[in-house]
C-alpha positions as MATLAB code, in Angstrom:
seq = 'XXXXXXXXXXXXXXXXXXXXXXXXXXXXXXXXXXXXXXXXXXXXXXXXXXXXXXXXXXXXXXXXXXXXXXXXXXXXXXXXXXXXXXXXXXXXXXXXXXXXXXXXXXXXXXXXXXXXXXXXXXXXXXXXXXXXXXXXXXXXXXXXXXXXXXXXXXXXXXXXXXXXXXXXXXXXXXXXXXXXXXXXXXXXXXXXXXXXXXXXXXXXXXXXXXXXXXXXXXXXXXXXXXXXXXXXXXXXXXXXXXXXXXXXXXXXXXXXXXXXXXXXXXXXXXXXXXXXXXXXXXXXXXXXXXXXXXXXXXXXXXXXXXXXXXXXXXXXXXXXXXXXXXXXXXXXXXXXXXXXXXXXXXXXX';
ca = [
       0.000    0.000    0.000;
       0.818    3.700   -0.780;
       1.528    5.411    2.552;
       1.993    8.596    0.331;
      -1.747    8.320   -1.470;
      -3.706   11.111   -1.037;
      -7.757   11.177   -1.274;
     -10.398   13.916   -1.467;
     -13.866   13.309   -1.637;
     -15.182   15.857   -4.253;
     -16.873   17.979   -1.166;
     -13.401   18.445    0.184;
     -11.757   19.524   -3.025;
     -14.421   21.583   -4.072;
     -14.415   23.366   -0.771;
     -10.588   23.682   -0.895;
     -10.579   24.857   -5.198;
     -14.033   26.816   -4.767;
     -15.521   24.929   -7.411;
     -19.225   23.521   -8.188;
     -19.783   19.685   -7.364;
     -22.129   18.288  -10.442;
     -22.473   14.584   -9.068;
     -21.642   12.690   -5.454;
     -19.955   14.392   -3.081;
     -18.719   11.729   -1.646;
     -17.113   10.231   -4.693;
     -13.164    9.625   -3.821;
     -10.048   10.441   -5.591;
      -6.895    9.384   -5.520;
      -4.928   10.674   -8.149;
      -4.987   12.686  -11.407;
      -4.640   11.056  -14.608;
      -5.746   12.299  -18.402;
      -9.378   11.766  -19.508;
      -8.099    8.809  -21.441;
      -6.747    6.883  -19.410;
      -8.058    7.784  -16.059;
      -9.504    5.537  -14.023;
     -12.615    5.266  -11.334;
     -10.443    6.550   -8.482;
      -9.015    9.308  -10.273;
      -9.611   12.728  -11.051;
      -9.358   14.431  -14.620;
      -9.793   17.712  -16.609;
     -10.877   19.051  -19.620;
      -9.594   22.507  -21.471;
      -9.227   21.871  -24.925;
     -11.756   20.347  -27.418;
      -9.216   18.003  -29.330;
      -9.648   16.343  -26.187;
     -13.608   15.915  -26.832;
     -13.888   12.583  -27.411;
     -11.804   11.787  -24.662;
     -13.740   13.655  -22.503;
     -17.200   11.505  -23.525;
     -15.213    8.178  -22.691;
     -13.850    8.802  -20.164;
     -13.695    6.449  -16.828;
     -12.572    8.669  -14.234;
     -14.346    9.275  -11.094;
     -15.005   12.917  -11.562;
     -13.931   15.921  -14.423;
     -12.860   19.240  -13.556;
     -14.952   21.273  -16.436;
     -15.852   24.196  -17.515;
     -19.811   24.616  -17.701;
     -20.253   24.267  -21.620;
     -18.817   21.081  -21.256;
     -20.942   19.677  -18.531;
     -23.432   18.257  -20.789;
     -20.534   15.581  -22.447;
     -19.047   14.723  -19.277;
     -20.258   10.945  -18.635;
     -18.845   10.977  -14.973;
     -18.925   13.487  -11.477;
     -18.372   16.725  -12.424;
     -16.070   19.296  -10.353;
     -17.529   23.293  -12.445;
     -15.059   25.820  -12.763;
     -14.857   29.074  -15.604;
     -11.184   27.638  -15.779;
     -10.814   24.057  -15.796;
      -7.083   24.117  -16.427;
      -6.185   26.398  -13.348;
      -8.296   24.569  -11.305;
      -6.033   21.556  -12.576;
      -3.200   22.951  -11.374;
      -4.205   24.063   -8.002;
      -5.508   20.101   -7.456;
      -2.151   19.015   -8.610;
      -0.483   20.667   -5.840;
      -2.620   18.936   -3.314;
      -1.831   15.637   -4.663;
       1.755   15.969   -4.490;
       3.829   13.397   -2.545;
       6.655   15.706   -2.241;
      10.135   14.191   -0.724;
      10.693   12.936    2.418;
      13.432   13.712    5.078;
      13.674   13.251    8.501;
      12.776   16.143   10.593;
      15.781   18.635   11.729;
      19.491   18.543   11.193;
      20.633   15.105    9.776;
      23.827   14.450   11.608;
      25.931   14.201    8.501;
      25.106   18.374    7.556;
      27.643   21.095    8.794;
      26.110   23.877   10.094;
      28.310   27.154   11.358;
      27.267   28.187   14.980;
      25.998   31.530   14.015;
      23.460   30.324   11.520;
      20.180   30.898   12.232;
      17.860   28.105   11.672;
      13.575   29.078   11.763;
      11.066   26.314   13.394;
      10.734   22.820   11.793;
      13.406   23.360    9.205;
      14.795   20.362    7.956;
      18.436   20.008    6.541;
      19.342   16.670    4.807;
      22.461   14.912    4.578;
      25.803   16.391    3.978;
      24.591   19.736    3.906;
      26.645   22.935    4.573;
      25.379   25.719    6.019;
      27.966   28.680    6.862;
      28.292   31.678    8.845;
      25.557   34.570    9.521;
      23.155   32.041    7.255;
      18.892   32.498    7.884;
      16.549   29.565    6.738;
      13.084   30.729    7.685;
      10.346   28.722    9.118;
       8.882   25.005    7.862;
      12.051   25.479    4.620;
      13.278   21.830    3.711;
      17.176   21.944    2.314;
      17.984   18.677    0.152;
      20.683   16.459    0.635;
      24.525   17.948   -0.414;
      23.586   21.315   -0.608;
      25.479   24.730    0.184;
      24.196   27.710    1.807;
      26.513   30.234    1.791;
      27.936   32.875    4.444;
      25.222   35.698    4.896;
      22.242   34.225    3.238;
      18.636   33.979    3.916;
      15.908   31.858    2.820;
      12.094   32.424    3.544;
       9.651   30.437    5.111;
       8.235   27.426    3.682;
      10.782   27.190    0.971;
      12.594   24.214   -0.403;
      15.816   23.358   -2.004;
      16.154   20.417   -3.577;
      19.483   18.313   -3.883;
      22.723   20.067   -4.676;
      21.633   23.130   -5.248;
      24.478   26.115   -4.307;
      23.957   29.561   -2.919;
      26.891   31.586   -3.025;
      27.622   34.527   -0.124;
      24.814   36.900   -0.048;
      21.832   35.435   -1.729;
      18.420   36.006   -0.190;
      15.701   33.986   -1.190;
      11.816   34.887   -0.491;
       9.522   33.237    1.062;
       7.682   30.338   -0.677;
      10.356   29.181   -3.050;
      11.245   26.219   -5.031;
      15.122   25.767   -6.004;
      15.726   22.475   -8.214;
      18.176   19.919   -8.153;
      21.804   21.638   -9.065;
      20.500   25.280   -9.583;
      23.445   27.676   -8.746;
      22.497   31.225   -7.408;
      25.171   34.011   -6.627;
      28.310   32.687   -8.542;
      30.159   35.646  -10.344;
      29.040   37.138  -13.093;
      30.836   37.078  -16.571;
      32.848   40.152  -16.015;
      36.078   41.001  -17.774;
      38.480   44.335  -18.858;
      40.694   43.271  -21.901;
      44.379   44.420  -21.083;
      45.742   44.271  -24.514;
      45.337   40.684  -25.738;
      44.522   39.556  -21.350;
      41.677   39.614  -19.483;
      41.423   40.896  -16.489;
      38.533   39.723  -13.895;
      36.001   42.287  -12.765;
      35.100   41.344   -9.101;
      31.315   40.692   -8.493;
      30.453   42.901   -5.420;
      26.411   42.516   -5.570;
      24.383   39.688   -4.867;
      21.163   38.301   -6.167;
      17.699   38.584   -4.465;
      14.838   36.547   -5.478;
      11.265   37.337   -4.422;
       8.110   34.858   -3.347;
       6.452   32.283   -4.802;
       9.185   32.184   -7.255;
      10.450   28.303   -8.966;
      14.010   27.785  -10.091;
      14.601   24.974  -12.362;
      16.967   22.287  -11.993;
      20.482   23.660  -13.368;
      19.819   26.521  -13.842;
      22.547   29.356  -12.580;
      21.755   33.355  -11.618;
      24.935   35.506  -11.399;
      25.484   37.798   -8.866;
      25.551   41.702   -9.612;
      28.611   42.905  -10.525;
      27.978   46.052   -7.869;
      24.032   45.962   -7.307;
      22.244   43.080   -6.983;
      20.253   40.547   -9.934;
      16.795   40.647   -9.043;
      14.138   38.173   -9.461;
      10.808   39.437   -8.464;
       8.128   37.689   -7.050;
       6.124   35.249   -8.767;
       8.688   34.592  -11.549;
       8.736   30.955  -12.573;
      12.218   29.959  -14.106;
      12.489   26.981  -16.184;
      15.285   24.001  -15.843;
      18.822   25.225  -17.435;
      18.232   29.324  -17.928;
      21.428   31.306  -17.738;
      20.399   34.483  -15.765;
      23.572   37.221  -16.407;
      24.743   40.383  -13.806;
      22.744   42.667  -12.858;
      19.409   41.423  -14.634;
      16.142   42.475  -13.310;
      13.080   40.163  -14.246;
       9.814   41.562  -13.309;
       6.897   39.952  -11.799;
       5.200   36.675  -12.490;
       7.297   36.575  -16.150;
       7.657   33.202  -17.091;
      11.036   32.068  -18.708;
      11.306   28.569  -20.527;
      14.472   26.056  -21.511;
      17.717   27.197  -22.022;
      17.005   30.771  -22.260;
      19.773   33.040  -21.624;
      19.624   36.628  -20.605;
      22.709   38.857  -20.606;
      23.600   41.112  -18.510;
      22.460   44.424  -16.968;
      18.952   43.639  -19.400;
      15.199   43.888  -17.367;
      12.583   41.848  -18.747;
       9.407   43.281  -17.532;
       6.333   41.826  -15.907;
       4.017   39.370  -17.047;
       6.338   38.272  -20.054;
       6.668   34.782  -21.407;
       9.873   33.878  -23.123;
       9.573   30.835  -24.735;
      12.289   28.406  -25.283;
      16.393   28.859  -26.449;
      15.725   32.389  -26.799;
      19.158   34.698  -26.956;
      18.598   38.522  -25.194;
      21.923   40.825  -25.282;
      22.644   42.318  -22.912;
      21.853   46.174  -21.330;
      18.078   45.920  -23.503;
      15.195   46.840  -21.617;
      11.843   44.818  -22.258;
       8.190   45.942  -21.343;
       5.906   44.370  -19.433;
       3.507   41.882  -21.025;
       5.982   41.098  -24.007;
       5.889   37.713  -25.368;
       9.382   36.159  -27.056;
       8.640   32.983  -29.222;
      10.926   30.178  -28.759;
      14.473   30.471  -30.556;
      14.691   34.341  -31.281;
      17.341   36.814  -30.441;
      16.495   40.237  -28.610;
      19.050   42.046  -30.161;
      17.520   45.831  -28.909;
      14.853   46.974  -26.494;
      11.278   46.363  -26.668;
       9.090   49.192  -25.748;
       5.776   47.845  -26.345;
       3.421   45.103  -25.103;
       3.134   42.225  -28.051;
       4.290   39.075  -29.143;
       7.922   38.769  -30.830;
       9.769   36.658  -33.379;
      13.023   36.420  -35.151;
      15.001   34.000  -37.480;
      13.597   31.799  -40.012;
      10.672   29.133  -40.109;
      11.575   25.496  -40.661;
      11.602   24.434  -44.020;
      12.688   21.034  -46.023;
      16.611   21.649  -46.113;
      17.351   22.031  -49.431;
      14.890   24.840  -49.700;
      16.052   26.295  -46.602;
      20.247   26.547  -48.042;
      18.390   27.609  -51.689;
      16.618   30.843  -49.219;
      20.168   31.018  -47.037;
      21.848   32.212  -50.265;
      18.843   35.303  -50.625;
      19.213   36.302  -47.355;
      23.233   37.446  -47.429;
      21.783   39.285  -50.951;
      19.298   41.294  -49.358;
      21.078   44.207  -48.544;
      21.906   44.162  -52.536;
      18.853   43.811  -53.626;
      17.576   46.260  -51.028;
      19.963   48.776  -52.586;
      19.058   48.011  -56.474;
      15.412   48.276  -55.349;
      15.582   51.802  -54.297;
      18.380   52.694  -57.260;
      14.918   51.584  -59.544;
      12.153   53.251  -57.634;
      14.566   56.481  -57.764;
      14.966   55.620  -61.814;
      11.058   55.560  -61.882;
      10.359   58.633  -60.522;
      12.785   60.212  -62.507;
      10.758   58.485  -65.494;
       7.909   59.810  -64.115;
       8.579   63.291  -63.851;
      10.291   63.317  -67.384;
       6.411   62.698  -68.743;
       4.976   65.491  -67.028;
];
């Protein structure tokens, strides 16, 4: 048996996801699953209509769905406006989560003047150095490092192996993944001829609530102020966050993203995938950067952004390679001709 299983009656998680029970209260769940292959103990959702057939064969024991699609939905219903949100709040209340023993295993290190809050838990071979604060309830995984002079907010959580260099303060709320790396120095250099010569990083980084840090993924210190994180930001696994950035409020950054340094990305922006952003460009709030472009200047305005080319069957795509590097030519001959035509023009009059 599954000590970890969790189950709701439908009352209990429509009480706890204010949504509208369509069916048994009583019915149980156990577990989410997709409306195809969920089963009678098991709850399910419904937010897109590819999924409609799905939806009218399904076996689970109960649908989260919005109230168009109550009328299809064979099974208990749980009635929400956003069936997908609602999804993601239930998720979090199924979670198993990890499990350590309570307080300080005795394999972690920690310096006498840290500063450890109520029911914090510190796995195995853990190191926890000088003038260090870990808030409340926080859970630090196994073979971690929390440098001298930081803090970390209550009810946060660090997974395995993640480092915090000196002076990196963490908000309350947060979720560090396995082998994220917060506070190393920044990628600052003065060329001495054909040397170069290593700017010190002075700053430090601060991060704000309810933010998510994804597994390998490193934030640089400032190289005099600090790089900020604001709250809410969600950061995916293996983003490269440079010096002295600033990204605002609940903005959402995917895969393998890398933002240079001294750039702010405002609030509310979603950059997708692999995307490249230079470095001192400023980007409004409620910008969205499709997966694979370079920001190569500032964005002042709220919209959705591309760059670089489509994919196309290869040999097309080296036939097009060869028009692009002509361009500027033909750019060139274009206006040469529209100046020829007016000329042309005028001659008649």
């Amino acid at each position: 048996m599954d000590k970890n299983k969790k189950t709701f009656t439908l009352a209990a998680l429509a009480d706890r996801l204010g949504l509208t029970i369509e069916g048994d209260p009583d019915t149980c769940v156990s577990g989410i699953a997709t409306l195809a292959s969920a089963s009678a103990d098991q709850l399910s959702f419904y937010h897109n209509s590819k999924f409609h057939s799905d939806l009218k064969a399904t076996r689970a024991g109960a649908v989260i769905v919005a109230p168009d699609a109550v009328a299809d939905c064979p099974v208990d219903k749980l009635v929400t406006d956003n069936p997908y949100l609602a999804y993601a709040r239930a998720s979090q209340l199924f979670a198993a989560g990890e499990s350590y023993d309570p307080g300080v295993h005795p394999s972690a290190v920690v310096h006498a003047t840290a500063v450890l809050g109520r029911n914090a838990i510190i796995a195995a071979n853990t190191v926890v150095e000088a003038n260090a604060y870990i808030g409340d309830d926080c859970v630090i995984g196994a073979n971690s490092v929390i440098g001298s002079g930081c803090s970390i907010g209550q009810l946060s959580s660090l997974h395995a192996n993640v480092v915090l260099y000196p002076n990196v303060h963490i908000g309350r709320r947060a979720i560090i993944h396995a082998g994220a790396v917060i506070g190393c120095d920044g990628f600052g250099f003065a060329r001495d001829g054909a040397k170069s010569v290593k700017i010190e990083q002075l700053g430090g980084v601060r991060i704000g609530d309810d933010v998510e840090v994804g597994a390998c993924t490193t934030i640089d210190r400032g190289a005099l102020e600090d790089t900020v994180i604001e709250d809410g930001v969600k950061l995916d696994n293996q983003v490269q966050i440079a010096h002295n950035v600033r990204v605002g409020e609940n903005t959402i950054v995917c895969g393998c993203s890398a933002i240079a340094g001294s750039s702010t990305v405002g609030k509310n922006c979603i950059i997708a995938g692999a995307v490249g952003i230079i470095n001192h460009v400023n980007i409004a709030d409620g910008v969205t950067v499709t997966a694979m472009s370079l920001v190569n200047k500032s964005i002042t305005t709220k919209g959705v952004y591309s760059s670089g080319t489509g994919l196309s069957e290869s040999a097309l795509w080296k036939k097009n390679i060869v028009h692009f590097r002509k361009l500027d030519e033909l750019a060139s001959r274009l206006k040469a001709l529209e100046k020829e035509l007016e000329h042309l023009k005028g001659g008649k009059k």
